[in-house]
C-alpha positions in Angstrom: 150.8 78.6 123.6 153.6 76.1 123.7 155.8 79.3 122.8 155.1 80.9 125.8 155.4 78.2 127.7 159.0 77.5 126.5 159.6 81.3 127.3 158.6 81.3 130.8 160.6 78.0 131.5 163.5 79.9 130.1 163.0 82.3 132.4 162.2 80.8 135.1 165.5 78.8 135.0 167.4 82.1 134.5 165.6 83.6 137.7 166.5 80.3 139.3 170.3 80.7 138.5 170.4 84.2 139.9 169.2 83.0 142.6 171.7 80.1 143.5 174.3 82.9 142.4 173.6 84.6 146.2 174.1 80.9 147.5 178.2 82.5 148.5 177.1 85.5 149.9 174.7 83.4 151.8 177.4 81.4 153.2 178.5 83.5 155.2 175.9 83.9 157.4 174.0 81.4 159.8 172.1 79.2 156.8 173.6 76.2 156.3 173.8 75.3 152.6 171.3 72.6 153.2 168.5 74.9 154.3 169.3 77.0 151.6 169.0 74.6 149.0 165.7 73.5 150.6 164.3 77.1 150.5 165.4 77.6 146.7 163.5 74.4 146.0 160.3 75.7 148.1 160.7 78.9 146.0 161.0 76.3 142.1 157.7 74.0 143.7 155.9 77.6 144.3 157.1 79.0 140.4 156.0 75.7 139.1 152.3 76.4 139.0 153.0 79.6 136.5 153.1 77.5 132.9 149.6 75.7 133.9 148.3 78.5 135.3 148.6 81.0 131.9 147.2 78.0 130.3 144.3 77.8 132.5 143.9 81.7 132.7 143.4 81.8 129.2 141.5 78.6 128.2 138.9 80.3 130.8 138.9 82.9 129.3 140.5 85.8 132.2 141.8 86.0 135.4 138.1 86.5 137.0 136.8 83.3 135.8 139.6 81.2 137.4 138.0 82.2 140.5 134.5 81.3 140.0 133.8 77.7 141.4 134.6 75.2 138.4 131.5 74.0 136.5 130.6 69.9 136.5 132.8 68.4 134.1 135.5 71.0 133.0 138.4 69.5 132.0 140.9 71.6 133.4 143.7 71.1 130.9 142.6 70.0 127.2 146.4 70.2 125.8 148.8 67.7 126.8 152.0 69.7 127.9 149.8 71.5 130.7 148.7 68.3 132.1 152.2 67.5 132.0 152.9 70.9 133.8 150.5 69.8 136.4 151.8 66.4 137.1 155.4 68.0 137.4 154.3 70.5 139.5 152.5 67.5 141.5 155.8 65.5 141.6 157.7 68.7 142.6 155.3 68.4 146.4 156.3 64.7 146.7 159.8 65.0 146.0 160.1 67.9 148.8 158.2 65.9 151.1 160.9 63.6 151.2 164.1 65.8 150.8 163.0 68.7 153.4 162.2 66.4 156.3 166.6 65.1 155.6 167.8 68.3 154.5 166.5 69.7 157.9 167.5 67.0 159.7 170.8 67.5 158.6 170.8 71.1 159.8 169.1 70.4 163.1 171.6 68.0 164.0 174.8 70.1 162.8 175.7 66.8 160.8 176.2 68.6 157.5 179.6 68.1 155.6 180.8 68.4 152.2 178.5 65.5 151.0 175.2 66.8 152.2 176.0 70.2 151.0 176.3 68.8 147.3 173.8 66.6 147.6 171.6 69.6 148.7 172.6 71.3 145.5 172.3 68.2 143.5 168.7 67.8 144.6 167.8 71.4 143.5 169.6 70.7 139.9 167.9 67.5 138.9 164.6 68.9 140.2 165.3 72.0 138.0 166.3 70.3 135.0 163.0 67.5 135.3 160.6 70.0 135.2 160.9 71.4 131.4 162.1 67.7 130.5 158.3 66.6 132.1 156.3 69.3 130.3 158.2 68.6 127.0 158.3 65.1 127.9 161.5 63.7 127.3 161.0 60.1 129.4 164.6 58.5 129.2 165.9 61.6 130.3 163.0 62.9 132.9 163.2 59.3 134.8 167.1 59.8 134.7 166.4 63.7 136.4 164.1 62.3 139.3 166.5 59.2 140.3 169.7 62.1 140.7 167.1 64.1 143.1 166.1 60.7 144.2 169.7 59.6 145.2 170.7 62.9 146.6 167.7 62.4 149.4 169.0 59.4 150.1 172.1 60.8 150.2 171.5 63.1 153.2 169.5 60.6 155.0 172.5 58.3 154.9 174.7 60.8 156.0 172.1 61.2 158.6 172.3 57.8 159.6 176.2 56.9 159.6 
């Protein structure tokens, strides 16, 4: 199972660089590169919840009994990585709580620049980059991931606030 899992990470993060591929062809139309960056990281928090949910899918056994109401006292992830997948998936909604309330900010007001614009892509990066280093967990290296996405929210609300 942790095959697979490495697999869809893979591609996942391939899908993901497509993606930010567009980001110049983007550009020249009204987004601004903050709101773009935002809307890729709405679109790696909603791809997130694959890994655990293949786990889940098949430790119940199909995809009709993930629907029936969970019994009293189902653990829902036995194996360690999926929890992990969870919790980064998890950290993923509280990390965007905090950048997209900035990043639009920062488009709202016009104030983007240079900085915020990097810092917008920086975010997207370190969140892309913690989530296989969470559900593999790599600490040193996972901590080091969230304080970049950290510091690049902080970025843009100090940008915001100069």
């Amino acid at each position: 199972m942790l095959i697979a899992c490495k697999k869809q990470v893979v591609l996942l993060e391939l899908l993901l660089l497509a993606i930010s591929k567009l980001y110049i062809q983007k550009q020249e139309k009204c987004m601004t590169a903050e709101i773009y960056w935002l809307t890729l990281n709405v679109v790696l928090t909603a791809f997130m919840v694959i890994p655990y949910a293949i786990y889940r899918t098949g430790k119940l056994g199909g995809l009709w009994q993930v629907f029936k109401t969970p019994l009293p006292g189902d653990s829902p992830f036995d194996d360690a990585w999926a929890h992990r997948a969870y919790r980064a998936h998890m950290n993923a909604f509280e990390g965007i709580a905090l950048f997209a309330p900035v990043a639009i900010g920062v488009h709202v007001t016009g104030m983007g620049n240079e900085v915020t614009a990097i810092a917008a892509a920086v975010y997207f990066w370190a969140r892309l980059i913690y989530a296989p280093l969470y559900y593999f967990d790599v600490p040193v290296l996972k901590t080091t991931s969230w304080m970049v996405g950290l510091m690049a929210t902080l970025t843009l609300a100090f940008q915001l606030l100069i």
